[in-house]
C-alpha positions in Angstrom: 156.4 -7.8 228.9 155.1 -11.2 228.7 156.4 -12.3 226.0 159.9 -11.0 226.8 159.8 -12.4 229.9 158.9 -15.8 227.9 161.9 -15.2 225.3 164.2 -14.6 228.7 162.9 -17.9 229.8 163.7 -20.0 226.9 166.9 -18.4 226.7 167.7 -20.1 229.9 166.1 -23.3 229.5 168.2 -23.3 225.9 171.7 -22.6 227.9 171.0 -25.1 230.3 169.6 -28.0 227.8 171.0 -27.0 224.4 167.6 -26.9 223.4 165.4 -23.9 222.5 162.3 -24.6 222.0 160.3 -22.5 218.7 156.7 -21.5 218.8 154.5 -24.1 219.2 152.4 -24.3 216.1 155.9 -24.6 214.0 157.0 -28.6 215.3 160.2 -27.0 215.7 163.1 -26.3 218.0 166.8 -25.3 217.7 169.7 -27.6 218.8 172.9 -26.9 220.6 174.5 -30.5 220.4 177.8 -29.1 221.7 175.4 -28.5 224.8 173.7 -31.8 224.5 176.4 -33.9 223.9 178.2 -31.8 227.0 175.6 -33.9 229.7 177.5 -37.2 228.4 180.8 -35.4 230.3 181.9 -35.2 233.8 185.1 -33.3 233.3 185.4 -32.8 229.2 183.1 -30.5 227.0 183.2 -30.7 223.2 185.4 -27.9 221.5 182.8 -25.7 219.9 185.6 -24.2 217.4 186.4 -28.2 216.2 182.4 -29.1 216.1 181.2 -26.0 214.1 184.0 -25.8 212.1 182.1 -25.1 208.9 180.1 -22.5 210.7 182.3 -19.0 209.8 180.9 -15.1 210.3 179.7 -13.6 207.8 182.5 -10.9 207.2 184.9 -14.0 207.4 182.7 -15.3 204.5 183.0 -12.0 202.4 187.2 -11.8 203.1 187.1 -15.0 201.6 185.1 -14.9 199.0 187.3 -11.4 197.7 185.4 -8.6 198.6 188.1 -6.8 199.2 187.8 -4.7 196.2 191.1 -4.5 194.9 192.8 -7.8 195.9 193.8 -9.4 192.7 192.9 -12.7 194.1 189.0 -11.3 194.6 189.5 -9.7 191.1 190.6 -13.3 190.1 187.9 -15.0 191.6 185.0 -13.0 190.3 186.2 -13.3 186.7 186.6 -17.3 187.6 183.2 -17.1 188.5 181.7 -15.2 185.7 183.1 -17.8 183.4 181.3 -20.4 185.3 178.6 -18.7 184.8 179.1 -18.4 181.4 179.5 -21.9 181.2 176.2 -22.6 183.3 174.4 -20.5 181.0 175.5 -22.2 177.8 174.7 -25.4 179.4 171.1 -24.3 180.0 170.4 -23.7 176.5 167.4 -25.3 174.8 164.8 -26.9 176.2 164.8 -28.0 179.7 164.9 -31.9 180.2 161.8 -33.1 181.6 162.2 -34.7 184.6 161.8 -38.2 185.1 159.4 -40.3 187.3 161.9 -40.6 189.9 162.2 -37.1 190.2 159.0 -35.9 190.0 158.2 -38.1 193.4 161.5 -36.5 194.8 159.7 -32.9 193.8 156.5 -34.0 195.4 158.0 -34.7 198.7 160.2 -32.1 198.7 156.7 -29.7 198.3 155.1 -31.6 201.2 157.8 -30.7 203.5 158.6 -26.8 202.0 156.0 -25.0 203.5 156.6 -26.8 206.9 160.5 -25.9 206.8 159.6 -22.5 205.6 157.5 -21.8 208.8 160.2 -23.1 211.2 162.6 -21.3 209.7 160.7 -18.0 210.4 160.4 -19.3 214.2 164.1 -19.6 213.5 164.7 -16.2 212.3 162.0 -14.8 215.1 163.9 -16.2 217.8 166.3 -12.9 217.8 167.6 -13.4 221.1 169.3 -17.0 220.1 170.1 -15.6 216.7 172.5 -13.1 218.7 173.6 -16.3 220.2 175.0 -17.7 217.7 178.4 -15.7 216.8 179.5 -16.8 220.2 178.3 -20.3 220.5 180.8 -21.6 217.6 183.5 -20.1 220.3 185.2 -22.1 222.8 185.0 -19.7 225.3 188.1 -20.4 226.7 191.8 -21.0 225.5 193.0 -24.5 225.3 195.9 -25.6 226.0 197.9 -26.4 222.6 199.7 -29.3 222.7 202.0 -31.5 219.9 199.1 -33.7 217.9 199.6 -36.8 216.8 198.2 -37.8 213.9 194.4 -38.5 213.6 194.0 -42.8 213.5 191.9 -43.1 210.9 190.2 -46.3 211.9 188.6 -47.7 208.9 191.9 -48.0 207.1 193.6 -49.7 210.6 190.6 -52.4 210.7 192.0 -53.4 206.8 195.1 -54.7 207.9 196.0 -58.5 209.1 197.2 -56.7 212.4 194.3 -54.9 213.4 192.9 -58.0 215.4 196.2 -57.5 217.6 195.6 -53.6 218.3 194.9 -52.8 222.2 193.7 -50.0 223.4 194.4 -48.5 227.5 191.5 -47.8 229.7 192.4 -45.0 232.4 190.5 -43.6 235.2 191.5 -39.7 236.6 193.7 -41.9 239.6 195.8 -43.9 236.8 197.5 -41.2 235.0 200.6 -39.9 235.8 201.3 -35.9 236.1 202.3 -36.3 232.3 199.3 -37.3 231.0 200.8 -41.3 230.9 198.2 -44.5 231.5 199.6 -46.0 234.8 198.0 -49.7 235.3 194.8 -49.0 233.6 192.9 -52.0 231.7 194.0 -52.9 228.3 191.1 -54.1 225.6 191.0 -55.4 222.2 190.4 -52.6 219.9 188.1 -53.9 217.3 185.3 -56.8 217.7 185.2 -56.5 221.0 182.5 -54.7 223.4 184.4 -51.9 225.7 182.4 -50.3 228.1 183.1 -47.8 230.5 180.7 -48.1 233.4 181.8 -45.5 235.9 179.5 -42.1 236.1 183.4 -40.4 235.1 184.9 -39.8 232.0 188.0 -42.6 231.0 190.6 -41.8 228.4 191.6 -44.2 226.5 195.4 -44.3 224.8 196.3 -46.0 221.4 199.1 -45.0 219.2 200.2 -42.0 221.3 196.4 -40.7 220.6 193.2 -40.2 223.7 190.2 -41.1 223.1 187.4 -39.8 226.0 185.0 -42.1 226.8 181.9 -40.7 228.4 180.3 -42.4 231.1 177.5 -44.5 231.1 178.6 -46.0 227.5 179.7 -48.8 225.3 181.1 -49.0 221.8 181.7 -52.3 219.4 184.3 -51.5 216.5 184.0 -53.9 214.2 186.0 -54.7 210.9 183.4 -54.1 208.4 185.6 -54.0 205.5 188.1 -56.1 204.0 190.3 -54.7 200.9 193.1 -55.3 198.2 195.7 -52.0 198.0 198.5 -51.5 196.1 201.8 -50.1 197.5 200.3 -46.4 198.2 198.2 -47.2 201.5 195.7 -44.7 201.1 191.7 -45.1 201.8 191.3 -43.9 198.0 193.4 -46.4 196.9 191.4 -49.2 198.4 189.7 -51.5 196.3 186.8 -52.5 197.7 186.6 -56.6 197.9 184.2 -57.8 200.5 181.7 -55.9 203.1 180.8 -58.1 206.2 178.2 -57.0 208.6 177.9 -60.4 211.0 179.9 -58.9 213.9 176.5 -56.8 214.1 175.0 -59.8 215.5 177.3 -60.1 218.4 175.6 -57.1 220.2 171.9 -59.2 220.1 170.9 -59.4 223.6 171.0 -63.0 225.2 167.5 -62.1 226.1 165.1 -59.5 224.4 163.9 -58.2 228.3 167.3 -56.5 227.8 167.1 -55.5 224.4 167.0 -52.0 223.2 164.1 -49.3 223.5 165.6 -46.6 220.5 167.9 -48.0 218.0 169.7 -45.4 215.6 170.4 -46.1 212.0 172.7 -44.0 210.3 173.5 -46.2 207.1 176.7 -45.2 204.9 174.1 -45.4 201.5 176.1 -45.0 198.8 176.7 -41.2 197.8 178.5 -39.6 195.2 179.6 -37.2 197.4 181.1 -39.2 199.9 183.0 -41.5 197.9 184.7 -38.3 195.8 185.6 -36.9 198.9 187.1 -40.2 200.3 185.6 -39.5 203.4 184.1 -43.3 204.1 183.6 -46.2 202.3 179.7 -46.6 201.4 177.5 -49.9 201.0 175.0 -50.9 198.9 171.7 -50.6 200.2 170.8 -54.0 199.8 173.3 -55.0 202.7 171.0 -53.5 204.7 168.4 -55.6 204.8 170.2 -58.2 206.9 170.5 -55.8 210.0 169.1 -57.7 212.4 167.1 -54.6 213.7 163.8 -56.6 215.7 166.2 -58.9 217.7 167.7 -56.0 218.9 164.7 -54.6 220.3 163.3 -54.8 223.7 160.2 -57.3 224.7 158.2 -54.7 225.0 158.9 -53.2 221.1 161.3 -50.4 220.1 161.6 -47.0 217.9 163.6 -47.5 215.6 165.1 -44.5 213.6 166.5 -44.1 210.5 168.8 -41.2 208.6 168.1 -41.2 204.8 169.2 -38.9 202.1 166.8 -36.8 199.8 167.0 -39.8 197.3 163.7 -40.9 195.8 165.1 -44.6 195.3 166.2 -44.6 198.7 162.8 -43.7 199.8 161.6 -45.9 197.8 163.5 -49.1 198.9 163.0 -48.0 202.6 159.5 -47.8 202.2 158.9 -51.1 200.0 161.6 -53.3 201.3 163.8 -52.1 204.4 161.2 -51.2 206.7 159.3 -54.4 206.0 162.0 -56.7 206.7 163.4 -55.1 209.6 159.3 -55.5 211.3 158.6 -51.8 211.2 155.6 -50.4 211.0 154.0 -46.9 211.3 156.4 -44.7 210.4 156.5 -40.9 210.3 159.1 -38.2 209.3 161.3 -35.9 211.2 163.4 -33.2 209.1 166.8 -31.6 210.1 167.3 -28.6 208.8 170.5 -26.7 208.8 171.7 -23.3 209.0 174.3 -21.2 209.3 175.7 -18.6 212.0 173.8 -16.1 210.4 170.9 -17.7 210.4 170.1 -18.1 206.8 170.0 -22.0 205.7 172.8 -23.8 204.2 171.8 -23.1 200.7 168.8 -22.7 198.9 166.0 -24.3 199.9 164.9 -25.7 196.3 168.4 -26.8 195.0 167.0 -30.2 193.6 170.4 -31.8 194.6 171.2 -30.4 197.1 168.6 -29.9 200.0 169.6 -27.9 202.8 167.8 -30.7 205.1 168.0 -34.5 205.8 165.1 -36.6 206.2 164.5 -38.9 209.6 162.5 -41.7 209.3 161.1 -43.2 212.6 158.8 -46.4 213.1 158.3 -49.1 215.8 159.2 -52.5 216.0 156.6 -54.9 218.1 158.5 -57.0 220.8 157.8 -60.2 221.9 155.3 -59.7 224.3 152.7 -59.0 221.5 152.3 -62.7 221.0 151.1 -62.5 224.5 148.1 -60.1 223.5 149.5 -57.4 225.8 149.3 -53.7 223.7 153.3 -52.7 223.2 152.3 -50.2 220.6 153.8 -46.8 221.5 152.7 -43.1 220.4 155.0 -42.3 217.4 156.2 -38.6 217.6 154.8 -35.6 216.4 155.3 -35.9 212.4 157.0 -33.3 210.7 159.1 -32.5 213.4 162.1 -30.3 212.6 165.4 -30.0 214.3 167.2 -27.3 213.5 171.4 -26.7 214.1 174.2 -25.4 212.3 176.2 -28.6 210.9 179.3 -29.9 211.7 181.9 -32.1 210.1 180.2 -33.8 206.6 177.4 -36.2 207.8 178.0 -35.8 211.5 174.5 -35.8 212.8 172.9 -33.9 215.6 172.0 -36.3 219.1 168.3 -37.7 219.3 168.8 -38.8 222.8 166.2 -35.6 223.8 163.1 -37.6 221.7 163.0 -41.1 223.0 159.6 -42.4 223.8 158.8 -45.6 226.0 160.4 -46.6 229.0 162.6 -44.7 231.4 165.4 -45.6 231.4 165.7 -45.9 227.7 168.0 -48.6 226.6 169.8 -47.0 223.4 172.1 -48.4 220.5 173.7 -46.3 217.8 174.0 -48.3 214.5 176.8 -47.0 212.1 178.4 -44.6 214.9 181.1 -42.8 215.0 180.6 -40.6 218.3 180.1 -41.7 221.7 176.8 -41.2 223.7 176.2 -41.6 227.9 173.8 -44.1 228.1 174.4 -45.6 224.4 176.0 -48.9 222.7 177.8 -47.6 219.7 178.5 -49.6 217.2 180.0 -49.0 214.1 183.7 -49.5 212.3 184.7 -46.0 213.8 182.5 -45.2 216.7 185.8 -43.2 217.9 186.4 -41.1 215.1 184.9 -37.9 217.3 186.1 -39.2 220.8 189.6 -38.0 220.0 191.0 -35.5 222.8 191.7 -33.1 220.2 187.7 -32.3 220.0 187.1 -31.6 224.0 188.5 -29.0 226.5 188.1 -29.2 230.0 184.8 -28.7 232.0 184.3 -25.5 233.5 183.0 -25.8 236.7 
C-alpha cells in the first residue's frame, strides 16, 4: 500500500515537473524535457511527435526491420544482413588488436561508470508505472493544425553569406498579429550579432523568410557568425570549405560588471566528431579554439558552475582535464552521466559498444568570482557525483535541459554556450540558437 501510494505520488509530481524521481540510493531520475521545456511557454508546448522523433514502438521497429515473414523486402534485408555478418566475421579473424593506451583509459572510465548506469537503469526498468508512460508521452495528444511549411532556414549556411549582416527578423506580441497569422507593427532586430531579448512573461513570435520562430519568455539569444567559408557554385553546407572559425562575438555577451555576471554557464562545444561531419549536420571546431572562451569573465562575483557536454573520447578527456578546465579557472569538478533509452525502455544500444556508448558524459566545476580576493568563501557544494539523467533522445546531439540542477543563488542568472534552443530565464548564444524555436516544433497550450 505504501509503496503504491508512493509510486502514485511520483507519478504526479513527474506529470507536473517532467521529472520522476528513481530510488534514492541510484543518483538517478528520469526526464520529460518536452515537460520541462513546456514551463518556458505561456501559450506554446513542444510537439512531442517532432522532439521524440527517433523514439518509435516496438512493433513499428519490427515492420521495419522485415518481420513480416514473407515480404521480400524483409527476405531481402535479412540476407543483406547475413552478409554483413559474414563480412564482420571475416574481419574478426586472427588475433585481436590490443588496444592502445588511449583506449585502455577510455575502458577504465567506462568501468567506473557501468555498474552505476547498470543500477539506474534497473530503477528505470522498476519504475513500471512511467514505463507504461512512455508509448503515450512521444504523442502529441492532440491534432495540430497542418499548415503549408516553408522551408527550414538553416542558419549556419545564412550567417556565410556577405548579406547575412543585413537579415532582420519581426518581433510580435499576441496584440500585433493580424487574424492571418501576419506581424502588424511589431519590432524589427538584426538577426545575427546582435542581443534580442524578449522580456515580457508571454511568448513572442518572431517572422523571417515566411518562417516563426517562438521565443519564450524571460529569454535572450546572440547569433553570431561563427564561420566564414569558400563554396563553389552548389550552395550546400557539404560543400563548404571551411576557411576561418571566429569566436570574438563571444565576448560581446561579458557583463559590463561581474555583479551581473552569470551563476550556470552551459557548454555544449561542437568537438570535432566523425559522425557529425559525415552527416553534415554542423560544422565542428577544433578543440583548441576552445580554450579562448572567456568562461570566468562570464561568471558572477560571487563564482559560477560551469558545465560542460563531452563525448566518450579519451583525448577529449584528457585535454579537458589538463588544459580546458585550467584555463577557463575551474576547479573541482565532478561527473554527471546521461543516459538514453528508448520507448521501450531498453537503452539505445549496448551498453559496452566501445564506440558507441549509449550515454554522454557531463562534466561540471566551479569558477571562483571576484569576491574571493576579498577573503569572503564563494565556494559552492558541487552536485551529487555520478548523477544520471535519464530520457529518450531527440534530434542528433540535442541535449536534455539542466535548468532543474542549478546550485547558488535564486534567481539563477543562466547562459547557454553553443545553443541552439531557447530557455526562459537563459542567454543563448550560439550560431543557431533558433534552430529548435521554429513553429513547426510547438502546438498550442492546452489550458
Amino acid at each position: 500500500m505504501g509503496a503504491a501510494a508512493a509510486a502514485s505520488e511520483e507519478v504526479s509530481f513527474f506529470l507536473e515537473t517532467g521529472v520522476y524521481r528513481l530510488l534514492a540510493d541510484s543518483g538517478a531520475v528520469f526526464m520529460d524535457p518536452v515537460r520541462v521545456l513546456g514551463e518556458s511557454y505561456t501559450r506554446h508546448s513542444l510537439r512531442p511527435s517532432f522532439y521524440y522523433s527517433r523514439s518509435f514502438p516496438s512493433s513499428d521497429k519490427a515492420a521495419a526491420a522485415g518481420g513480416g515473414g514473407g515480404d521480400e523486402r524483409g527476405s531481402g534485408s535479412s540476407g543483406a544482413s547475413r552478409k554483413r555478418k559474414r563480412k564482420k566475421k571475416k574481419k574478426k579473424k586472427g588475433d585481436p588488436r590490443e588496444l592502445s593506451e588511449r583506449e585502455r583509459a577510455a575502458e577504465r572510465r567506462h568501468q567506473e561508470a557501468r555498474p552505476i548506469l547498470l543500477k539506474a537503469h534497473e530503477s528505470f526498468l522498476r519504475a513500471t508505472e512511467l514505463l507504461s508512460a512512455l508509448s503515450d508521452m512521444i504523442q502529441d495528444g492532440q491534432m495540430a493544425e497542418v499548415e503549408e511549411e516553408s522551408p527550414e532556414v538553416n542558419f549556419i549556411e545564412l550567417g556565410s553569406l556577405l548579406q547575412a549582416s543585413q537579415c532582420e527578423l519581426s518581433l510580435c506580441s499576441q496584440g500585433t498579429q493580424s487574424g492571418s497569422g501576419i506581424c502588424c507593427g511589431g519590432m524589427v532586430s538584426a538577426l545575427f550579432d546582435n542581443s534580442v531579448c524578449n522580456e515580457t512573461d508571454d511568448d513572442l513570435e518572431a517572422v523571417f523568410l515566411r518562417n516563426k520562430y517562438i521565443i519564450p519568455k524571460r529569454s535572450c539569444f546572440y547569433m553570431s557568425i561563427l564561420y566564414l567559408f569558400t563554396f563553389n557554385a552548389c550552395f550546400s553546407l557539404t560543400n563548404f570549405m571551411k576557411r576561418k572559425s571566429d569566436l570574438r562575438q563571444i565576448r560581446n555577451l561579458i557583463p559590463a560588471h561581474s555583479d551581473y555576471g552569470f551563476n550556470f554557464i552551459v557548454v555544449d562545444p561542437p568537438w570535432e566528431n566523425a559522425s557529425a561531419s559525415q552527416k553534415s549536420l554542423y560544422p565542428t571546431l577544433p578543440s583548441r579554439h576552445f580554450l579562448y572562451i572567456p568562461v570566468r569573465q562570464f561568471a558572477h562575483t560571487q563564482g559560477a558552475l560551469v558545465a560542460l557536454w563531452v563525448t566518450n573520447r579519451e583525448k577529449l578527456r584528457a585535454f579537458i582535464e589538463e588544459e580546458l578546465f585550467p584555463a577557463w579557472g575551474v576547479a573541482s569538478s565532478t561527473a554527471f552521466y546521461w543516459l538514453k533509452v528508448k520507448a521501450d525502455g531498453s537503452m539505445l544500444c549496448d551498453l559496452d559498444l566501445f564506440h558507441h556508448r549509449p550515454y554522454e558524459c557531463l562534466l561540471l566545476g566551479y569558477v571562483n568570482g571576484k569576491e574571493v580576493d576579498t577573503g569572503r568563501d564563494t565556494t559552492y557544494r558541487l552536485p551529487q557525483n555520478n548523477h544520471i539523467i535519464v530520457t529518450m533522445p531527440s534530434a542528433y546531439s540535442r541535449k536534455p535541459p539542466l535548468g532543474n540542477y542549478i546550485p547558488g543563488p535564486k534567481p539563477a542568472r543562466c547562459i547557454e554556450l553553443f545553443a541552439r534552443e531557447l530557455i526562459s530565464g537563459w542567454t543563448s548564444w550560439g550560431n543557431e540558437p533558433l534552430h529548435f524555436q521554429d513553429s513547426r516544433y510547438f502546438i498550442d497550450k492546452i489550458t
